[in-house]
Backbone and ligand atoms as CSV (ligand in chain L), in Angstrom:
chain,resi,resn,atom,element,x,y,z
A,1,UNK,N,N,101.440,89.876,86.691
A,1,UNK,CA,C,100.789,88.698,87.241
A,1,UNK,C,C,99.913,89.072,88.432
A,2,UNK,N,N,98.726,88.239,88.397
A,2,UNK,CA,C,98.075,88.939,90.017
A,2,UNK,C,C,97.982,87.223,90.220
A,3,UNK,N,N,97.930,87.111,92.214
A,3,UNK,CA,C,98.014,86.147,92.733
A,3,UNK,C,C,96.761,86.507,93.848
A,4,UNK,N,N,96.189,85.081,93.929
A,4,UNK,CA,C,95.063,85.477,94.974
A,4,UNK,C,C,95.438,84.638,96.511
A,5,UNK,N,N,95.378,85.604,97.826
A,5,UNK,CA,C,95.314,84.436,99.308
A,5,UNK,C,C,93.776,84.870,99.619
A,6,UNK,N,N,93.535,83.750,100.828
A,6,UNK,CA,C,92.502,83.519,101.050
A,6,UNK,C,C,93.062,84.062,103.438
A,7,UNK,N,N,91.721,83.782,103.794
A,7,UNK,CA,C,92.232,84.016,104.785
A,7,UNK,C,C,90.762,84.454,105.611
A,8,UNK,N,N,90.876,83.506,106.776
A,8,UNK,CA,C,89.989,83.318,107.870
A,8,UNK,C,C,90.512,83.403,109.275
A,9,UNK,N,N,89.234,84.136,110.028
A,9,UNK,CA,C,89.763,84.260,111.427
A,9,UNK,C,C,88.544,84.094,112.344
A,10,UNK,N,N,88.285,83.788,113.521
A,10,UNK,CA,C,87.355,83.855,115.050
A,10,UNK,C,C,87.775,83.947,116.025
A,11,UNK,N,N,87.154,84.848,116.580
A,11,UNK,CA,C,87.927,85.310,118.578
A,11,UNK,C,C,86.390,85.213,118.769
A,12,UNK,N,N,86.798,85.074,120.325
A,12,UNK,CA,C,85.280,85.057,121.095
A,12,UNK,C,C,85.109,86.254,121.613
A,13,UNK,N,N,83.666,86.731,122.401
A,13,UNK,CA,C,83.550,87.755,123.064
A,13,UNK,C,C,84.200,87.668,124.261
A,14,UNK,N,N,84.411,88.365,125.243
A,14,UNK,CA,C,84.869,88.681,126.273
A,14,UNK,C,C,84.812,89.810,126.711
A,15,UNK,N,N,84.197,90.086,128.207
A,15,UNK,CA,C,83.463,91.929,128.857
A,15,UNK,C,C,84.960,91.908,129.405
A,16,UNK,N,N,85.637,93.214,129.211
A,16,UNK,CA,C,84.677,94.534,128.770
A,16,UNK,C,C,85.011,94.887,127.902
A,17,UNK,N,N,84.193,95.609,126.911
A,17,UNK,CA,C,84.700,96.580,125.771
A,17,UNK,C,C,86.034,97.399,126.166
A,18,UNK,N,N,86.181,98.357,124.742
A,18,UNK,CA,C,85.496,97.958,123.839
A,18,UNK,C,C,86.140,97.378,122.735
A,19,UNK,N,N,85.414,97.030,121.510
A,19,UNK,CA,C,86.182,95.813,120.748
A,19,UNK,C,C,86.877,96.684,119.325
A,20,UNK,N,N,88.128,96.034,119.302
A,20,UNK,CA,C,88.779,96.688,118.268
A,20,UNK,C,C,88.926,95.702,116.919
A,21,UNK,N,N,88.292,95.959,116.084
A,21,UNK,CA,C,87.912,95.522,114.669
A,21,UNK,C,C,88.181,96.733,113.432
A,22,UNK,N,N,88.995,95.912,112.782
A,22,UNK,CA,C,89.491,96.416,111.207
A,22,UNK,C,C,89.887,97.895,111.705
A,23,UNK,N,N,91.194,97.892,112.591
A,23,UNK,CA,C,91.737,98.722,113.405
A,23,UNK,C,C,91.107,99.983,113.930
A,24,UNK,N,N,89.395,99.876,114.309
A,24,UNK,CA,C,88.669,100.975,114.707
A,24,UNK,C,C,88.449,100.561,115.984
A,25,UNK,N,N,87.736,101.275,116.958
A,25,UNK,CA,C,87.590,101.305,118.500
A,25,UNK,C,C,85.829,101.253,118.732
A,26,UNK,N,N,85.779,99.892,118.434
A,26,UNK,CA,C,84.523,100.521,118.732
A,26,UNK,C,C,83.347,100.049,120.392
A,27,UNK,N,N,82.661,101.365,119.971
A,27,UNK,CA,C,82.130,100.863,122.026
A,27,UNK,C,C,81.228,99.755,121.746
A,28,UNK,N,N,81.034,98.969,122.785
A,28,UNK,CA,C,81.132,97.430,123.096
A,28,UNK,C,C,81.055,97.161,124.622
A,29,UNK,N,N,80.377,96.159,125.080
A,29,UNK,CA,C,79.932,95.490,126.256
A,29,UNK,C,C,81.304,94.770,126.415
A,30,UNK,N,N,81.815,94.079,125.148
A,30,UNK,CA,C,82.696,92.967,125.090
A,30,UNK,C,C,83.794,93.434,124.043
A,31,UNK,N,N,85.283,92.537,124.254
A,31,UNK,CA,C,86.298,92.464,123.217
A,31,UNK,C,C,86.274,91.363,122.213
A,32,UNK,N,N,87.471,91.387,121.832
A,32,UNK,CA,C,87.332,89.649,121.159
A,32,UNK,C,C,89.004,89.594,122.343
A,33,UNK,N,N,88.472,88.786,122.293
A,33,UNK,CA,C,89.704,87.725,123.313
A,33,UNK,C,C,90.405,87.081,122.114
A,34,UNK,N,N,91.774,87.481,122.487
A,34,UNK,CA,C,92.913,86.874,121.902
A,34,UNK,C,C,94.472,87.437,122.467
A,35,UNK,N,N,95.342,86.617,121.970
A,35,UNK,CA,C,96.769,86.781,122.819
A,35,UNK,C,C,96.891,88.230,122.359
A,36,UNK,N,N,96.387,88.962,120.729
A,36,UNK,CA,C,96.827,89.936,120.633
A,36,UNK,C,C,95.954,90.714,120.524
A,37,UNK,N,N,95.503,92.211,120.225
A,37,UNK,CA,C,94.321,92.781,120.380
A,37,UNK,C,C,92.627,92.197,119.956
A,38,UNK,N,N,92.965,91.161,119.677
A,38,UNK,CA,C,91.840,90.241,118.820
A,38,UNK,C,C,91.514,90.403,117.614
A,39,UNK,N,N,92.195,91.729,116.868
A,39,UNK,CA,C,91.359,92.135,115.625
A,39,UNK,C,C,91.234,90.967,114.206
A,40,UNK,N,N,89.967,90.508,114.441
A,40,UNK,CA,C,89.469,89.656,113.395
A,40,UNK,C,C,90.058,89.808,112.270
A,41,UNK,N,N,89.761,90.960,111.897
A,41,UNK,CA,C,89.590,91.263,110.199
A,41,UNK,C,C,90.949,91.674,109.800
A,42,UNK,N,N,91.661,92.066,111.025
A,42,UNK,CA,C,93.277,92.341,110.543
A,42,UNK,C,C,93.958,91.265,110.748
A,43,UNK,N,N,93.508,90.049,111.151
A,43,UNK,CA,C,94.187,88.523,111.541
A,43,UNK,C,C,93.783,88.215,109.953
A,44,UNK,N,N,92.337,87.873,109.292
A,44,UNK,CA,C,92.033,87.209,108.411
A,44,UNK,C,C,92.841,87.552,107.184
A,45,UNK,N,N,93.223,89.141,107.254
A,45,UNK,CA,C,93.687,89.734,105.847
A,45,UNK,C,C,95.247,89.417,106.132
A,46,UNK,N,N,95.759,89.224,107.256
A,46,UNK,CA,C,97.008,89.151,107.066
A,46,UNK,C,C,97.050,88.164,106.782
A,47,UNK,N,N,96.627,87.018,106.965
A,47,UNK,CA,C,96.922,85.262,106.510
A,47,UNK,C,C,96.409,85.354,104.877
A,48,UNK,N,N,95.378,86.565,104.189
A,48,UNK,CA,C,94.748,86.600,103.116
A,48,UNK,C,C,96.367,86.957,102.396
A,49,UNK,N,N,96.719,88.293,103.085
A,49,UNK,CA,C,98.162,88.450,102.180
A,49,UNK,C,C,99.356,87.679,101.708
A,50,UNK,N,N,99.515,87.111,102.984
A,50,UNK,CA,C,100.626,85.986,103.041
A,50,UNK,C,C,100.459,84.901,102.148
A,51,UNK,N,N,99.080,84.485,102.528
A,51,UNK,CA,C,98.785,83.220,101.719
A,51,UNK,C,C,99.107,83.390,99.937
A,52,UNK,N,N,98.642,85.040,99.263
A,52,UNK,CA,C,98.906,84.865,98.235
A,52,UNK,C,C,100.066,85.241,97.939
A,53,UNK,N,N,101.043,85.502,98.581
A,53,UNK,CA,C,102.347,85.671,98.145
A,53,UNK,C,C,102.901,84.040,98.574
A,54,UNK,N,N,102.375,83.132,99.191
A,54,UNK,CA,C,102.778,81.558,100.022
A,54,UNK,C,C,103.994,82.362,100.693
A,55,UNK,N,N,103.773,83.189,101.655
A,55,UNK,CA,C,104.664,83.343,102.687
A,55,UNK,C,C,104.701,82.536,104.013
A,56,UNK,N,N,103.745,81.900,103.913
A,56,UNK,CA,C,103.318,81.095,105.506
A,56,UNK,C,C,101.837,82.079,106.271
A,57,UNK,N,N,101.992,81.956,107.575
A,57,UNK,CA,C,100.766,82.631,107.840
A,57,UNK,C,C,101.045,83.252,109.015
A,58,UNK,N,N,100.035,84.154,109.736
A,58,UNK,CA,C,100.297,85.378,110.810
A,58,UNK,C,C,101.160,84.228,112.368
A,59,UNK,N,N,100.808,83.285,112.062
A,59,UNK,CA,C,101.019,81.570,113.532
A,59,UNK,C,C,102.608,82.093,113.226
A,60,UNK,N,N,103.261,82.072,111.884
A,60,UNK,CA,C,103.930,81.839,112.103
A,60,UNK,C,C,105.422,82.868,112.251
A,61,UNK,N,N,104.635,84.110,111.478
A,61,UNK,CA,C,105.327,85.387,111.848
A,61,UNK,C,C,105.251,85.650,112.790
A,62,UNK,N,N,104.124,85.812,114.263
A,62,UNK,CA,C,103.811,86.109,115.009
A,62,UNK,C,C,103.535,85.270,115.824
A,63,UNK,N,N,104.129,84.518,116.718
A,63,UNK,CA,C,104.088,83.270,117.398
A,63,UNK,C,C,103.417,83.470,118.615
A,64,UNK,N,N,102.408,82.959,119.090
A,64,UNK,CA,C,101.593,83.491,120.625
A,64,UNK,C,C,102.451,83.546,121.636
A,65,UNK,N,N,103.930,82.331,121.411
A,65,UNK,CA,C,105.052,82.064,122.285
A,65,UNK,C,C,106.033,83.229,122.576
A,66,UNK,N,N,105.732,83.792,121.550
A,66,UNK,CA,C,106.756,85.075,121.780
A,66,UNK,C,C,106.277,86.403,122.521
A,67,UNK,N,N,106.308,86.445,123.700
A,67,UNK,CA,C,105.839,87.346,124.525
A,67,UNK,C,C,105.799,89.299,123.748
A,68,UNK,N,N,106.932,89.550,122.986
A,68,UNK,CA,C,106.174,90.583,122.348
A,68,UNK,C,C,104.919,90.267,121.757
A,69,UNK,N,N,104.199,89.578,121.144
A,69,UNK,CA,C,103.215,89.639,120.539
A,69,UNK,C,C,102.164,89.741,121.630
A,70,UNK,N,N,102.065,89.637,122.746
A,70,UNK,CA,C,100.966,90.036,123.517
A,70,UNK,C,C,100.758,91.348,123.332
A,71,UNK,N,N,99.830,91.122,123.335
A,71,UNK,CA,C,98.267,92.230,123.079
A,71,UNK,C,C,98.883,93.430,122.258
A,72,UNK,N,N,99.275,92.961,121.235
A,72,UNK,CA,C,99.889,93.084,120.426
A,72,UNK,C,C,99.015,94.310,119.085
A,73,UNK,N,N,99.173,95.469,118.885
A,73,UNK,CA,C,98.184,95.900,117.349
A,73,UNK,C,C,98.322,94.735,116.527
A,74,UNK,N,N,97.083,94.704,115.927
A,74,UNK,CA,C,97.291,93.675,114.824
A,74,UNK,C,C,97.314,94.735,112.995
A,75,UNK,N,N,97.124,95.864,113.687
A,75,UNK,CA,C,97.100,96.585,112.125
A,75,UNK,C,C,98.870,96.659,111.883
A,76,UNK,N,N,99.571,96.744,113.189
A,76,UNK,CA,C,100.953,96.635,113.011
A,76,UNK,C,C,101.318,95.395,112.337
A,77,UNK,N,N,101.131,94.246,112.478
A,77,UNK,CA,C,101.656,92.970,112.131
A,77,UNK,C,C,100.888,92.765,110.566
A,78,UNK,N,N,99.350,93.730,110.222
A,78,UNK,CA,C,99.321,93.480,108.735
A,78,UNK,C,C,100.359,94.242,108.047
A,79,UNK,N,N,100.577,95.988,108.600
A,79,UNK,CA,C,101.652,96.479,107.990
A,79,UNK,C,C,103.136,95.620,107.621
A,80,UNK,N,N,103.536,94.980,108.409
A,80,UNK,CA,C,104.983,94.407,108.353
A,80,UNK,C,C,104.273,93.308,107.248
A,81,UNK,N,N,103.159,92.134,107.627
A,81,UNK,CA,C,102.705,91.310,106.214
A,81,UNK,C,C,103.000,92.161,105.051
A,82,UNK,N,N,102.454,93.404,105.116
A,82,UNK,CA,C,102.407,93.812,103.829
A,82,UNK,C,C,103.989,94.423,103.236
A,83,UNK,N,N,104.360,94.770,104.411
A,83,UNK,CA,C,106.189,95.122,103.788
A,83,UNK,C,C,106.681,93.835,103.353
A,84,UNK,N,N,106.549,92.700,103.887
A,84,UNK,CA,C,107.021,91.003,102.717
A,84,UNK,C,C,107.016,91.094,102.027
A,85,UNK,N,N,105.202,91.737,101.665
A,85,UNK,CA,C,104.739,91.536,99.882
A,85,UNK,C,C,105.666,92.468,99.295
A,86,UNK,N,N,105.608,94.040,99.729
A,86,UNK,CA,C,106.111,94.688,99.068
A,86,UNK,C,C,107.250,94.430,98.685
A,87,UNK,N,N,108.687,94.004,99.546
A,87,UNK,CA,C,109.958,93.351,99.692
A,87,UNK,C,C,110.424,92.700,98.651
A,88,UNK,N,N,109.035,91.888,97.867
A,88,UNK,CA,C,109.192,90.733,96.644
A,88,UNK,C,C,108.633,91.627,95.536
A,89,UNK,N,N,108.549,92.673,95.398
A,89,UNK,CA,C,108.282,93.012,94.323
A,89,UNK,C,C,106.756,93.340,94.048
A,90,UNK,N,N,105.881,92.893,94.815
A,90,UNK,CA,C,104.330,92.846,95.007
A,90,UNK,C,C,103.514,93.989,95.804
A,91,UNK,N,N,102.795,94.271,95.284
A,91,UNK,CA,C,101.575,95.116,96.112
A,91,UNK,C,C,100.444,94.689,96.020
A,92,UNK,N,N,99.563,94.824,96.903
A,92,UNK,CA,C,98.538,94.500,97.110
A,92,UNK,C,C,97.187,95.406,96.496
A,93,UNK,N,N,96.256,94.640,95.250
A,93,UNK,CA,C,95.482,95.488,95.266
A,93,UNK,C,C,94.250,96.091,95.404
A,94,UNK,N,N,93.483,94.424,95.384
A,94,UNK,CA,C,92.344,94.809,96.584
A,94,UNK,C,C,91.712,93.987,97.594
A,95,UNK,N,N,90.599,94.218,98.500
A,95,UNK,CA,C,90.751,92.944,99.297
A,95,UNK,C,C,89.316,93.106,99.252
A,96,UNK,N,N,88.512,91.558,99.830
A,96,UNK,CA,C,87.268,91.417,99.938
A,96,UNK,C,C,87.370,91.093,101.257
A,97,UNK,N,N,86.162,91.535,102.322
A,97,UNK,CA,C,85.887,91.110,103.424
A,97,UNK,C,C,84.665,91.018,103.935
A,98,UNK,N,N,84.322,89.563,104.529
A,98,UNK,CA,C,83.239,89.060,105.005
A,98,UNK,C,C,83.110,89.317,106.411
A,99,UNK,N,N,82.456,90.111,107.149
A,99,UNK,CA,C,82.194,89.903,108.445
A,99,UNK,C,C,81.361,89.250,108.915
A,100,UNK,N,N,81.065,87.818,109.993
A,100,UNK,CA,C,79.615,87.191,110.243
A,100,UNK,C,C,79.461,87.315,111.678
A,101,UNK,N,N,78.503,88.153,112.334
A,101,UNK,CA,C,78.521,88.669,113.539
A,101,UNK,C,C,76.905,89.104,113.783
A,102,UNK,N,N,76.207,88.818,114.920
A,102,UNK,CA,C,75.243,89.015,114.882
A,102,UNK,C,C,75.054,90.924,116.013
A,103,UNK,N,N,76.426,91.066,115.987
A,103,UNK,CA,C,76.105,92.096,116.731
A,103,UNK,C,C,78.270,92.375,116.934
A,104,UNK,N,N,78.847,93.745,116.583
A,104,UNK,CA,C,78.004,94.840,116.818
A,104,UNK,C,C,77.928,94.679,115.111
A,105,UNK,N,N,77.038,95.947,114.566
A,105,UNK,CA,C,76.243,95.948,113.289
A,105,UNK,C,C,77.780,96.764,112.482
A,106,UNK,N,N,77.931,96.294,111.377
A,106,UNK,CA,C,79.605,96.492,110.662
A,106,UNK,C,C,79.438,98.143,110.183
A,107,UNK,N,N,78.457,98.331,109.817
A,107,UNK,CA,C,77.412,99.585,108.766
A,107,UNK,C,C,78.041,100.814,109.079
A,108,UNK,N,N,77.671,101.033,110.592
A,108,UNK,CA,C,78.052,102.463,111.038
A,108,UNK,C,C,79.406,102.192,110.812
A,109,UNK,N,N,80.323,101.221,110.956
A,109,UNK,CA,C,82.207,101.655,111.196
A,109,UNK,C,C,82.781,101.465,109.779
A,110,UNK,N,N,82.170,100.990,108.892
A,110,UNK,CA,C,82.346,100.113,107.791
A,110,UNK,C,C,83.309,101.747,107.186
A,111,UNK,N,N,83.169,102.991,107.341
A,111,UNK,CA,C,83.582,103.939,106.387
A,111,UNK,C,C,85.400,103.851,107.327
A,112,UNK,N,N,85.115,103.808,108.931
A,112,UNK,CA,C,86.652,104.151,109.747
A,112,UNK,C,C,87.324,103.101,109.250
A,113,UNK,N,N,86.566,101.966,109.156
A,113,UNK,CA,C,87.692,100.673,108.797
A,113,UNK,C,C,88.480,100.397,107.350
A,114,UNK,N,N,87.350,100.506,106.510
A,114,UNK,CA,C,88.700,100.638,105.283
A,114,UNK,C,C,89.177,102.007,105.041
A,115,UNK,N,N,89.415,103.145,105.944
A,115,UNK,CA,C,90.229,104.171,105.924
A,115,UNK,C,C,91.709,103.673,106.320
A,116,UNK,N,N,91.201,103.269,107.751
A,116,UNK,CA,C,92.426,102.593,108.798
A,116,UNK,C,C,92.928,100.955,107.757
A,117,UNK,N,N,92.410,100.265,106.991
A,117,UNK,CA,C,93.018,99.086,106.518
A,117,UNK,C,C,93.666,99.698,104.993
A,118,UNK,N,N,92.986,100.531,104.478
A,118,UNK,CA,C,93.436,101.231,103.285
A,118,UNK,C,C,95.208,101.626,103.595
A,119,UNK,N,N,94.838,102.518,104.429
A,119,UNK,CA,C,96.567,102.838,105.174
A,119,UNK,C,C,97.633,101.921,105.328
A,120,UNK,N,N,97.012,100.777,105.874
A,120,UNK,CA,C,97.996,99.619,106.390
A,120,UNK,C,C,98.367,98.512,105.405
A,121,UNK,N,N,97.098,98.672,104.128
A,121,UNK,CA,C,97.509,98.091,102.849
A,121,UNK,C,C,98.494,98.535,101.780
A,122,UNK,N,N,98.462,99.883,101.998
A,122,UNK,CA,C,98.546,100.651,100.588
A,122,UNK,C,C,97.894,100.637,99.545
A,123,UNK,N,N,96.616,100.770,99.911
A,123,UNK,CA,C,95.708,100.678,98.911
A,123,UNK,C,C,94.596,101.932,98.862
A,124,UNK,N,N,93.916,102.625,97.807
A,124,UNK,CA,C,92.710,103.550,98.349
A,124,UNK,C,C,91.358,102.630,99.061
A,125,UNK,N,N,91.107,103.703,99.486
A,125,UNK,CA,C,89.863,103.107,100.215
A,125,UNK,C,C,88.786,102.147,99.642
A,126,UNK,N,N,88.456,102.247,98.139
A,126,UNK,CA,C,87.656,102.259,97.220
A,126,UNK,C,C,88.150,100.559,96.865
A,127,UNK,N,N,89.130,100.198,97.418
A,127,UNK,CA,C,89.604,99.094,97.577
A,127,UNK,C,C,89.556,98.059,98.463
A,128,UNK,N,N,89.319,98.812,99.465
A,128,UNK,CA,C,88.613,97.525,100.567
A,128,UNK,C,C,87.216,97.961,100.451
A,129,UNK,N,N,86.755,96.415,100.581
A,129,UNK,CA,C,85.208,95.889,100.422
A,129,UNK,C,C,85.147,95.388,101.793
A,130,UNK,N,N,84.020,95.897,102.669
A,130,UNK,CA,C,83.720,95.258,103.768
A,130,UNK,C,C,82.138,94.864,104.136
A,131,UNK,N,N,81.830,93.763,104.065
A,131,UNK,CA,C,80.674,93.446,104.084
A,131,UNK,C,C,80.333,93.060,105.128
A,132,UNK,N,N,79.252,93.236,106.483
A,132,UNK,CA,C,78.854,92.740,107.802
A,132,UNK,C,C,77.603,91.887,107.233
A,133,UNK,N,N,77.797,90.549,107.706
A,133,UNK,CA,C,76.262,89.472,107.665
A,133,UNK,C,C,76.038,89.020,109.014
A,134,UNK,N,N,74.801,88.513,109.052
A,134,UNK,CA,C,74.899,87.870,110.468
A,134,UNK,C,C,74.745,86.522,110.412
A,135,UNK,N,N,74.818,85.692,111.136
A,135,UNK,CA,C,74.070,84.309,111.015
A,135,UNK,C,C,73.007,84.144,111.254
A,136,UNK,N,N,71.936,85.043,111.182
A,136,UNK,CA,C,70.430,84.131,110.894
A,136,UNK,C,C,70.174,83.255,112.527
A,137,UNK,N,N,70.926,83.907,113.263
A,137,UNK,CA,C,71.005,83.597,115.152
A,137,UNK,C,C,71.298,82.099,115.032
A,138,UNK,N,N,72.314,81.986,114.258
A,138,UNK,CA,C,72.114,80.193,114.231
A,138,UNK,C,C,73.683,79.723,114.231
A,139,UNK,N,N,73.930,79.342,115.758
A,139,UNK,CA,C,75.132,78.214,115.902
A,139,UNK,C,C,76.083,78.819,117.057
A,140,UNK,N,N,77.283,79.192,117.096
A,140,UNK,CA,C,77.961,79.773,118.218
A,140,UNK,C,C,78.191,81.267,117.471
A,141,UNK,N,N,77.848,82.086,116.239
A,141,UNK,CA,C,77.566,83.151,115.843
A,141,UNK,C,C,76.631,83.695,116.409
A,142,UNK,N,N,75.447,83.118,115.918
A,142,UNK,CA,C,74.355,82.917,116.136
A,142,UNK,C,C,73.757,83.462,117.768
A,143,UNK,N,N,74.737,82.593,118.894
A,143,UNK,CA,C,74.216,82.653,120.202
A,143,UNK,C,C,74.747,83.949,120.618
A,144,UNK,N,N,76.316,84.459,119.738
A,144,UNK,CA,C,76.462,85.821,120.133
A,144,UNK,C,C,77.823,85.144,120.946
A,145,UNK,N,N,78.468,84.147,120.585
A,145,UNK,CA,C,79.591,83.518,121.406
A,145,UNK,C,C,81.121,84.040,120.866
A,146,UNK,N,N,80.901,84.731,119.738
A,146,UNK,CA,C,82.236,85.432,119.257
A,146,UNK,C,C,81.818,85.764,117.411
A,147,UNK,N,N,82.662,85.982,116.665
A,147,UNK,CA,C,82.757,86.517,115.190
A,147,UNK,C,C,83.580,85.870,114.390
A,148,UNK,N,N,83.456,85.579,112.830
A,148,UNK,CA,C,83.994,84.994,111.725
A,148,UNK,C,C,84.266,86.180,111.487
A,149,UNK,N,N,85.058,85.999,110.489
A,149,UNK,CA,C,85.651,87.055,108.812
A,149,UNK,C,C,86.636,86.286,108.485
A,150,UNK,N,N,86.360,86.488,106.888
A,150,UNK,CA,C,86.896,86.092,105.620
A,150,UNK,C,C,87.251,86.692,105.098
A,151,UNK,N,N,88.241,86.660,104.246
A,151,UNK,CA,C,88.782,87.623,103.599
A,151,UNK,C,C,89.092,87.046,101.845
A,152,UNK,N,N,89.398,87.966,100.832
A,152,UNK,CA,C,90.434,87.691,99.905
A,152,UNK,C,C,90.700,88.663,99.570
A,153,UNK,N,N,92.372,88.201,99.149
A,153,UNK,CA,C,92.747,89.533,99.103
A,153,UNK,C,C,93.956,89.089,97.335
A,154,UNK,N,N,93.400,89.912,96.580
A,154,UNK,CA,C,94.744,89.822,95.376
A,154,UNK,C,C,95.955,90.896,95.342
A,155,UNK,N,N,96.875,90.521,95.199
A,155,UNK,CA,C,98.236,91.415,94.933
A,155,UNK,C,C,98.802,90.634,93.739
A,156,UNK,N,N,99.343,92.071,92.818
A,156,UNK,CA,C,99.852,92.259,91.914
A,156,UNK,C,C,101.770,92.798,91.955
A,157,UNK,N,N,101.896,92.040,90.762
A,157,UNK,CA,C,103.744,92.917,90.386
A,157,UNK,C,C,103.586,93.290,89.399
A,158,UNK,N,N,102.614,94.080,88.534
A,158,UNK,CA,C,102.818,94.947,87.775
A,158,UNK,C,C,102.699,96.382,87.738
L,1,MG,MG,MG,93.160,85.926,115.371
């Protein structure tokens, strides 16, 4: 059987770099602000995983209330998402990802990041899809006020 989750995330900017996205380091004026390292794309895929197994979502494994989770890896908290899936019998086998950011440009990191998400999935590389768009400078993307990503992600039990 394969099952599909879905899964969205936004942090804002915040100085100083640099910003850690789809568990790479990259240099940056600014971070993404959030209770835990901010990482977008490892927030979106973990709610992408959960969702298709209907485990609940990262809010609720990872509660902002719970003082471990400050500033917290977020490639750690997809790993443990992904030990759930595995737990039930499921693996994960590939994921799609939307980045919408008018800056920094996805291109140059796009090879470190599905190395580093490949790892934390169990999946080959050839398996994460990471796509950077921008918004066309249009809205709070647009002004450069923080970043979207989307994700989907299917896992299988066969
Ligand atoms: Mg988040």
């Amino acid at each position: 059987m394969i099952r599909v989750g879905i899964g969205y995330d936004s942090h804002r900017f915040a100085p100083p770099g640099p910003m850690i996205l789809g568990g790479v380091s990259i240099p940056a004026a600014v971070h993404l602000d959030g209770h835990s390292d901010g990482d977008a794309i490892a927030h979106a895929l973990t709610d992408a995983v959960l969702g298709a197994m209907g485990a609940g979502d990262i809010g609720q494994l990872f509660p902002d209330s719970n003082p471990k989770n400050k500033g917290r890896n977020s490639i750690e908290m997809l790993r443990l998402a992904v030990e759930r899936v595995n737990a039930s019998g499921w693996r994960v086998s590939q994921v799609d990802i939307v980045v919408v950011t008018e800056e920094p440009k996805i291109g140059p990191h796009r090879e470190a990041m599905s190395r580093e998400l490949a790892r934390a999935l169990g999946v080959k590389e050839g398996d994460v899809s990471i796509k950077g768009k921008t918004n066309e400078k249009m809205g709070w993307i647009g002004r450069g006020e923080g970043l979207g990503c989307m994700v989907v992600a299917t896992i299988t039990n066969e």
